[in-house]
Structure formats: structure tokens, C-alpha cells
C-alpha positions in Angstrom: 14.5 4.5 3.6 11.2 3.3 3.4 10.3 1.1 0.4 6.0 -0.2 0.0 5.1 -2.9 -1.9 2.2 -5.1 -2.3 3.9 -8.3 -3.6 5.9 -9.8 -0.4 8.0 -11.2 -2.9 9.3 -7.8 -4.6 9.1 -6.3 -1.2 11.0 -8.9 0.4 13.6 -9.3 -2.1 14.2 -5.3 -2.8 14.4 -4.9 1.6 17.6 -7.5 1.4 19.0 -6.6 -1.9 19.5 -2.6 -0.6 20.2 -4.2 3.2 23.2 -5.8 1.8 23.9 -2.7 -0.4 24.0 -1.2 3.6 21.2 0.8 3.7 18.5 0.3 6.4 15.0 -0.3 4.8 11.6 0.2 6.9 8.8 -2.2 4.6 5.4 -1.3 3.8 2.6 -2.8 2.1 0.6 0.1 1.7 0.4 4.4 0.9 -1.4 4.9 4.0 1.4 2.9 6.3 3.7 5.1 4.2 2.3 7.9 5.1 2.2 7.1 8.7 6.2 6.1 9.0 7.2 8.6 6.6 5.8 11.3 9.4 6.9 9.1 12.2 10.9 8.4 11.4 13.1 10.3 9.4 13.2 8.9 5.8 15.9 9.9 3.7 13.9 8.4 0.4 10.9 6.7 -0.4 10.4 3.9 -3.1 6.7 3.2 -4.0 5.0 0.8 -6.5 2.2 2.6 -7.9 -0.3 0.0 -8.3 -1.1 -0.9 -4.3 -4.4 -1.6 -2.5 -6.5 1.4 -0.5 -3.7 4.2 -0.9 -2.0 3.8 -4.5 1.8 4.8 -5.0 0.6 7.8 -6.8 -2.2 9.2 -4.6 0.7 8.6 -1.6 3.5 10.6 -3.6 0.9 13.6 -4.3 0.5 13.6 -0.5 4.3 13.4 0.3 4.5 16.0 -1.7 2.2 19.0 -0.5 3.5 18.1 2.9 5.8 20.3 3.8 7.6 17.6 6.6 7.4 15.2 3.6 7.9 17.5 0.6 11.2 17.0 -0.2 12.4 13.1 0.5 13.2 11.9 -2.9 10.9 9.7 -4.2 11.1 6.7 -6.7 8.2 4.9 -8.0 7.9 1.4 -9.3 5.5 0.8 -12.3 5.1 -2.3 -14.8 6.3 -2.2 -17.8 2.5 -2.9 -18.9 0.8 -0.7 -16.5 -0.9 2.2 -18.8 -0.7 4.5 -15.4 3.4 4.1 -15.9 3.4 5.4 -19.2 3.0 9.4 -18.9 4.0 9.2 -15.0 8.3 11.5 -16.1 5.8 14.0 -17.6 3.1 14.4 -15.1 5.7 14.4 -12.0 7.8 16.6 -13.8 11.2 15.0 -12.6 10.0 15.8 -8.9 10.4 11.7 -9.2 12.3 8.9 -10.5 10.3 6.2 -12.3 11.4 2.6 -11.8 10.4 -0.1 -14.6 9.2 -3.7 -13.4 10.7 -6.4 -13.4 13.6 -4.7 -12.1 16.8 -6.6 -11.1 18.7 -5.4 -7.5 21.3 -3.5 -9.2 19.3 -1.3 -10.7 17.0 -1.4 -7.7 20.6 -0.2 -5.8 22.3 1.9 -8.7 18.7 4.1 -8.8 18.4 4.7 -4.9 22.6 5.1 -4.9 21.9 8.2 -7.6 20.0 9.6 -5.6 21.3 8.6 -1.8 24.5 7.0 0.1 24.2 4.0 2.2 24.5 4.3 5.9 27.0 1.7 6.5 25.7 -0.1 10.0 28.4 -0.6 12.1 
């Protein structure tokens, strides 16, 4: 899975909770380094936060999304409860994503990618 973040904190803290939920997590700061792993390894989902610098969560899920390699990984983006951006982002994806609400704790950061994957248990 592949989970981009800005915040080192957020990003840091969401790569251990789902490690120790036994999924393996590649880290990215930014859409376009998304991008580039996303058609470099096989990604079974990708979590974005839609506020990030250069390449925006939402300008990197439009892209995942009319790319037919990328088109169907499941996608979950990350918005603050403040950000105006988050607000109509169910209707304008039209449930081709799931929409995650900041501050989130790690089991709901797990429970949401568990709905929609199973962990990889490393052996």
C-alpha cells in the first residue's frame, strides 16, 4: 500500500499504526512521488491527504484514475474536518473513493483500509 502525506508526523504515525496492523506501507510526501511508485510496484491501495504541496491528493487521484495500470487500486483520501475542498469530495468522486476525516485515530486509519483490503501478514 502506499500512503502520502505532507505532515511527517501523520505520515509517520499512520506507516506504523497499519505496519503493526501487518500491512506493508511504501511513504510519500507527495502526488507526483505517488504517481511514480504507484507505476513502479504493485499497490494494492492508495491513501492520500488531499491538501499536499506541487501534486495535491485530488489532482493525483484524478490521474490514478484515467490510468488504466492505476484505474482501479482503491483509493482513500484524507481531508480536515475544516478543509472546504473535503466537504463535497463523496459527491464529486462518486464513491470511486473513500473519504477519511482528520484527525483520524489508527483504528479507524486500520478499520477503513481493512474494508476495503487484507493485511499481508510478513512472515
Amino acid at each position: 500500500m502506499l500512503f502520502a502525506d505532507d505532515d511527517p508526523e501523520v505520515l509517520a504515525a499512520g506507516a506504523d499504526a497499519l505496519n503493526a496492523a501487518g500491512f506493508r506501507v511504501i511513504k510519500a510526501t507527495d502526488g507526483q512521488t505517488v504517481l511514480e511508485e504507484a507505476l513502479s510496484h504493485r499497490v494494492d491501495l492508495i491513501i492520500l491527504d488531499i491538501s499536499m504541496p506541487q501534486v495535491g491528493g485530488l489532482e493525483t487521484c484524478r490521474c490514478l484514475k484515467a490510468m488504466p495500470k492505476t484505474s482501479k487500486i482503491p483509493v482513500i483520501l484524507t481531508a480536515s474536518k475544516k478543509d472546504p475542498a473535503g466537504k463535497a469530495l463523496a459527491q464529486r468522486t462518486h464513491g470511486s473513493v473513500r473519504i477519511l476525516r482528520k484527525p483520524f485515530t489508527d483504528e479507524e486509519l486500520v478499520s477503513t483500509v481493512k474494508g476495503l483490503i487484507k493485511p499481508k501478514l510478513l512472515l
